[in-house]
C-alpha positions in Angstrom: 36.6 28.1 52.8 34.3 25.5 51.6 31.3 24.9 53.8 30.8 21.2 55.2 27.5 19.9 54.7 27.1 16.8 57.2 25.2 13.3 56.0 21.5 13.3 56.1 21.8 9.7 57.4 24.6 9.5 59.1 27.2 6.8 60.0 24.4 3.9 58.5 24.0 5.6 55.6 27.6 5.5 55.1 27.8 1.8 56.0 25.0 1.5 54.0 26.6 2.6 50.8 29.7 0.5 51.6 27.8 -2.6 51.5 25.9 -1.8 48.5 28.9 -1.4 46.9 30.7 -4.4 47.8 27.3 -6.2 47.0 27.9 -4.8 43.6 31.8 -5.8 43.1 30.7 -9.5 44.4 27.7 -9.8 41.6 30.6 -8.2 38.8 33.2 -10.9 40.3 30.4 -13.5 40.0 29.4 -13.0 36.1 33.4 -12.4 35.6 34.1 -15.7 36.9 31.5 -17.1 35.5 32.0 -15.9 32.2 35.6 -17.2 32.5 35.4 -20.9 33.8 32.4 -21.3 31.0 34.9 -20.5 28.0 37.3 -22.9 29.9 34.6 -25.7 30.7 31.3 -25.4 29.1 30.3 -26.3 25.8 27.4 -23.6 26.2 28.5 -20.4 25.1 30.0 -18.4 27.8 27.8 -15.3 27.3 25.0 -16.9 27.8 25.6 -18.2 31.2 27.0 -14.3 32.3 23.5 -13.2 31.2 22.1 -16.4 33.5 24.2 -14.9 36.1 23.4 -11.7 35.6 19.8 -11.8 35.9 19.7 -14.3 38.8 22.6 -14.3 40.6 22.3 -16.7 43.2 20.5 -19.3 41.0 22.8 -18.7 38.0 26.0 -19.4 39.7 23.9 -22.9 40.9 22.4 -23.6 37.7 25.5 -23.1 35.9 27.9 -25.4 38.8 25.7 -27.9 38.0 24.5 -27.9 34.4 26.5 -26.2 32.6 30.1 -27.5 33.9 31.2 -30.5 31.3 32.5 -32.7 33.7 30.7 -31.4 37.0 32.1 -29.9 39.8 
């Protein structure tokens, strides 16, 4: 019988590791789509705004909505 060793942290710790984690599937759907509409609708090169988004999530997705979209958004 394997023994059950029980959370050091508990239930928040648990909750706590599900949000990180969907924290982290948001910011990989972020420089995804990013990546994606900027080979549709940049002239920039796609990469480059991914990297943007990568490093600074929040401001990359702004900076790139409204700079790096040829016709706007």
């Amino acid at each position: 019988m394997v023994p059950v060793v029980p959370l050091q942290g508990g239930v928040m710790a648990v909750f706590s590791l599900l949000f990180a984690l969907l924290m982290f599937a948001v910011h990989i759907a972020m420089i995804v789509w990013t990546y994606n509409d900027a080979q549709k609708r940049s002239e920039h090169p796609a990469f480059l705004w991914a990297i943007v988004v990568f490093f600074a999530p929040l401001l990359g997705i702004v900076l790139y909505l409204i700079l790096g979209r040829d016709g706007g958004y």
